[in-house]
N, C-alpha and C positions, 0 to 999 in steps of 0.2 A: 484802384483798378478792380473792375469785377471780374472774378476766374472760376471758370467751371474745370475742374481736375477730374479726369476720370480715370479708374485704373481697372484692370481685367481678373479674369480668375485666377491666369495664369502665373500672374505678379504677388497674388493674394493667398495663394497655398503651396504646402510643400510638394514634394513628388509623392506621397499617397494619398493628395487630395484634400486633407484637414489643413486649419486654416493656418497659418502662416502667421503666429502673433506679431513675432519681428517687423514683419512686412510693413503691418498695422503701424506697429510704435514708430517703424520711420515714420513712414508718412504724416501718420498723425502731427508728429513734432516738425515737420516742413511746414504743416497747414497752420502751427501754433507759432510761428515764425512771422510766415505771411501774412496772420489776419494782425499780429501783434504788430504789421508795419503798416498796418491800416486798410490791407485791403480785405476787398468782398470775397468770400470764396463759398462757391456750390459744389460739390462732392458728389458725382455719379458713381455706384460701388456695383460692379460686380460681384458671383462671388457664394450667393446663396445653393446653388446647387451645387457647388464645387464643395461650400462647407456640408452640407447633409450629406453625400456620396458616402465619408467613413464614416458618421453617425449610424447608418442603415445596413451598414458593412455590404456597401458596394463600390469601396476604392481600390478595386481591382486593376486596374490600368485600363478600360472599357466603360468608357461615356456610354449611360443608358440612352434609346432614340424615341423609342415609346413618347405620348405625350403627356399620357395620365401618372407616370412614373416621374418624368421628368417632375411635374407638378408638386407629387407629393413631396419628393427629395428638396424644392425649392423651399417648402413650406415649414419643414424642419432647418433646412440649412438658414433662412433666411434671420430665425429668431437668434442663430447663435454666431450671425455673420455682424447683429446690429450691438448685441452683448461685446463682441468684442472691439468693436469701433466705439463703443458706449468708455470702455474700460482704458481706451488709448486715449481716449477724447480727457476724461478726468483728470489724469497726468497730466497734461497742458493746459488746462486749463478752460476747455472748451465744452460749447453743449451741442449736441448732436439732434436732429428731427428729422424724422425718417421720412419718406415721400415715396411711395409706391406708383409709377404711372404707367400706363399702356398706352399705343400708339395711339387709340382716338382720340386720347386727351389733346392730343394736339391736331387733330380732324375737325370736332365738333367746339364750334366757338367756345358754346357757356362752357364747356369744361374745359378749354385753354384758356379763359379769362379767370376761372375760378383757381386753374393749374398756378395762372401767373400771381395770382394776390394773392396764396398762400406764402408761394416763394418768396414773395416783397415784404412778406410781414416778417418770416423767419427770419430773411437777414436784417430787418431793421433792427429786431429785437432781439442781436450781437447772436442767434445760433445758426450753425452748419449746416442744410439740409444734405441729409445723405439718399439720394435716387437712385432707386434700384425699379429695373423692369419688372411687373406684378407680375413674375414667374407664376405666381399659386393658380392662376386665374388665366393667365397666353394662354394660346392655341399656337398657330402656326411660328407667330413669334418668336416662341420660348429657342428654334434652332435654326433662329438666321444672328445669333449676335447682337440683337436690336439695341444694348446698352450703348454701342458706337453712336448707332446711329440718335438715341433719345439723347444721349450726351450734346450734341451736333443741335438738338431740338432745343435741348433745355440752354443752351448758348443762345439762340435766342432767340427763347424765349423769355431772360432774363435781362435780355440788353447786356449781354460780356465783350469784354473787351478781346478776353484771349480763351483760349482752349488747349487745356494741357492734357493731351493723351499719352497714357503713362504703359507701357506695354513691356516685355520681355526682353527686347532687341534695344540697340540704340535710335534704332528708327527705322526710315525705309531707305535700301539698301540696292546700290546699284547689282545685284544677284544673290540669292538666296544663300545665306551665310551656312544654313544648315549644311549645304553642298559644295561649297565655294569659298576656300580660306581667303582667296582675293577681296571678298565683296566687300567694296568700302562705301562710309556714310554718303547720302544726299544731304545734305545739310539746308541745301535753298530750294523752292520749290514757287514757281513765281503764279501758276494756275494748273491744278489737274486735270489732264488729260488721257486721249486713250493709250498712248505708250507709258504713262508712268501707271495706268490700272494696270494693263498688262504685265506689267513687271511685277505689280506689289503680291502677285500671284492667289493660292487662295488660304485653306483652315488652316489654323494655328494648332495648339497643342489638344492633348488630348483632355487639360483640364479647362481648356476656356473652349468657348463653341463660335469666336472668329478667329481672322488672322490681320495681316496687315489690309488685306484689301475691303477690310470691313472699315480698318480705321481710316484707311484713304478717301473710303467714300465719305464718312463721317465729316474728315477734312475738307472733303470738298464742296457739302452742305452748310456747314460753316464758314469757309469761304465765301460761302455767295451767301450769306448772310451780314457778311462786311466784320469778321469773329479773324482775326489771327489766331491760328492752331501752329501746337509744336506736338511733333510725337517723338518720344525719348524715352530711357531707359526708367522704371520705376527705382530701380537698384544705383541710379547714380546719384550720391550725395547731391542737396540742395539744387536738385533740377529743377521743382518749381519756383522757388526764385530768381534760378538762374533765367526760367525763360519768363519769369513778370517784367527781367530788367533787359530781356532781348540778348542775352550773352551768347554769342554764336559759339558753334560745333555742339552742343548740349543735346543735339536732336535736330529733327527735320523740320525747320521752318516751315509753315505754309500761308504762302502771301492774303490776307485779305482785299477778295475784290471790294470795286467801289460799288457795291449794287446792298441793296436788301429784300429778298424772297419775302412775301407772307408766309405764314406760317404753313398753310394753308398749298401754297403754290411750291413751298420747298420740301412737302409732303411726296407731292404727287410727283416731282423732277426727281427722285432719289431714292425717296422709300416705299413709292409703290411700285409691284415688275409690272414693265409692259407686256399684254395677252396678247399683241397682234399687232400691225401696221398698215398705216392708210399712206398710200404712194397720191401724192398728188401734183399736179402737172404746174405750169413754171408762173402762173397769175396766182393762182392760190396759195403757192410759197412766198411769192413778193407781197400779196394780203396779208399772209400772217405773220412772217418775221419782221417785215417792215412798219405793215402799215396799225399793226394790233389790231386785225378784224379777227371774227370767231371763223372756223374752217366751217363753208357748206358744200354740200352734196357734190355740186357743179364742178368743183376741183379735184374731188376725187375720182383717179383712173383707175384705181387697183387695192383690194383689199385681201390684206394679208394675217391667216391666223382664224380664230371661232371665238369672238370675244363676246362679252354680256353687257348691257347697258350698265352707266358708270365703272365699268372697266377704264384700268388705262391702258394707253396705247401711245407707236410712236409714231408720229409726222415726216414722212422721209420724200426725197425729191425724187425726181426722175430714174436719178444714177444711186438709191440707196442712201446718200447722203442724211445725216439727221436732221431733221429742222426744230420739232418740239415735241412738245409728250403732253396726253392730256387726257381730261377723263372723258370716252364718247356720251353721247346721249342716246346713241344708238347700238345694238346687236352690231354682228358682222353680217348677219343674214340681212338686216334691215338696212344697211350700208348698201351691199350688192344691190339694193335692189332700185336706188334713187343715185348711184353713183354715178356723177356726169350730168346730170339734170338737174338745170334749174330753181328756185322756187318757185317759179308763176307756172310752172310744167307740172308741177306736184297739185295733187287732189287734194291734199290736207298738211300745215304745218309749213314751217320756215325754209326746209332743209339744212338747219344746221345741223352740225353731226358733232362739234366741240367747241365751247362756249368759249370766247376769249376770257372771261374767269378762269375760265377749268384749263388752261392750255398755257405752258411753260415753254418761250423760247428758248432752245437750246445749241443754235447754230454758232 
């Protein structure tokens, strides 16, 4: 089986923010386990900026937000996050290769074809790539959590079978445990939707920079990539074996649908926000969730938001409802201005406003 593991900051350091050798050594010795039972495993690591924080002597209890700060802190923590997965990996017997990626890698073909045959090589040739978000280098990135989500990418992007998100908690929790002595596990989870994002609420601690609702979403782009995800405790002995062999209560199941996103189109449904929404009327919704045409002008009634050309956006029906997300071709000024009208009424151009490439049914 091929397993992408991912673990967070907050699983990976102590309470003053350096790193958490122990941590390390478990895991390590689970993945020296795993690969010794034959299977693939790819390693998403949080973790760099959490470990530089005490190096700089800023493990104050106070995540810096800055982004050039953020950067530098990544840039230090990063060399002695890979030193000490280097140092756990040897004890087991294992080789480790590091992989720095950024969200376009998986945007711009040649560098997700180039992303995917380095990955293919690494594991042919029996080592571990460990994938970390190119903190040194984000911009906006670097404080939305993106490891959930490249984790969700790098699943597959490698063709995985399963996705082990390894987090703080036992999983996702019918009420927020911090508050709530009652809250007990979900354990099954058959497709996410809007009441279980609701629930999984929002930031985690103050040494990782998601929470559950970063993993959820994660879960949920894996999903639709046809990737069984479990999220569980990193601290619970042999979880990722537990969940290669499917051993329930371990953590939160999350059913793989029967579908596979491009890479490409599971970008743009989950990792990019929508700037605005285009309301279109009841032919243009059965056009494009049914019939797979691209949305034109002609359908749209109402334009919602100031968006920019290749922005995304979302597709909603009459009553609000969602239908797709996609990236326009057009401004929202440029929208208003051909909405409802035809192309053989228009002076120039098709009036399409979202290519059926670029547009992700979501209803």
């Amino acid at each position: 089986m091929r397993v992408v593991v991912k673990i967070g900051s907050s699983s990976l350091t102590d309470t003053s923010g350096g790193v958490d050798h122990a941590a390390i050594e478990r895991l390590s010795e689970q993945l020296g386990v795993a690969t010794k039972a034959g299977h693939q495993i790819v390693l998403v690591s949080s973790g760099a900026v959490a470990s530089g924080l005490p190096v700089l002597g800023l493990a104050n209890g106070v995540r810096p937000t800055d982004t050039r700060t953020l950067q530098a802190i990544a840039s230090v923590g990063q060399a002695r996050l890979m030193h000490s997965w280097n140092e756990a990996f040897s004890s087991e017997g294992l080789i480790a290769g590091q992989v720095l990626m950024a969200p376009r890698d998986f945007m711009v073909r040649a560098q997700y074809l180039q992303a995917r045959g380095t990955l293919e090589r690494l594991i042919e040739l029996g080592v571990i790539p460990i994938v970390n978000e190119n903190d040194t280098v984000a911009n906006d990135e670097i404080r939305f959590g993106d490891n959930d989500r490249i984790a969700a990418l790098v699943a597959h992007l490698v063709y995985a079978d399963l996705l082990v998100m390894l987090t703080d908690i036992p999983g996702l929790m019918d009420a927020d445990p911090r508050f709530d002595d009652s809250a007990s596990l979900i354990e099954e989870v058959e497709e996410v939707d809007a009441d279980l994002e609701a629930l999984a609420g929002g930031a985690g601690t103050v040494r990782g920079s998601g929470g559950m609702a970063t993993k959820l979403a994660a879960a949920k782009m894996a999903s639709w990539s046809g990737v069984r995800v479990l999220i569980g405790s990193a601290s619970r002995p042999g979880i990722v074996m537990d969940a290669i062999n499917g051993v329930s209560g371990v953590g939160t199941s999350v059913k793989a649908l029967d579908k596979r996103l491009s890479a490409r189109k599971l970008w743009i449904a989950f990792a990019v926000p929508a700037m605005g929404k285009l309301v279109v009327d009841a032919g243009a919704a059965k056009a494009v969730t049914t019939s797979g045409r691209s949305l034109l002008a002609a359908g749209v009634i109402d334009v919602v938001g100031d968006f920019a050309e290749e922005d995304a956006v979302d597709v909603v029906d009459e009553d609000g409802a969602l239908l797709a997300k996609g990236l326009t071709h057009r401004s929202a000024t440029a929208v208003r201005a051909i909405a409802g009208r035809r192309s053989d009424e228009l002076t120039y151009g098709s009036g399409e406003i979202i290519h059926r490439d670029s547009l992700v049914i979501l209803a």
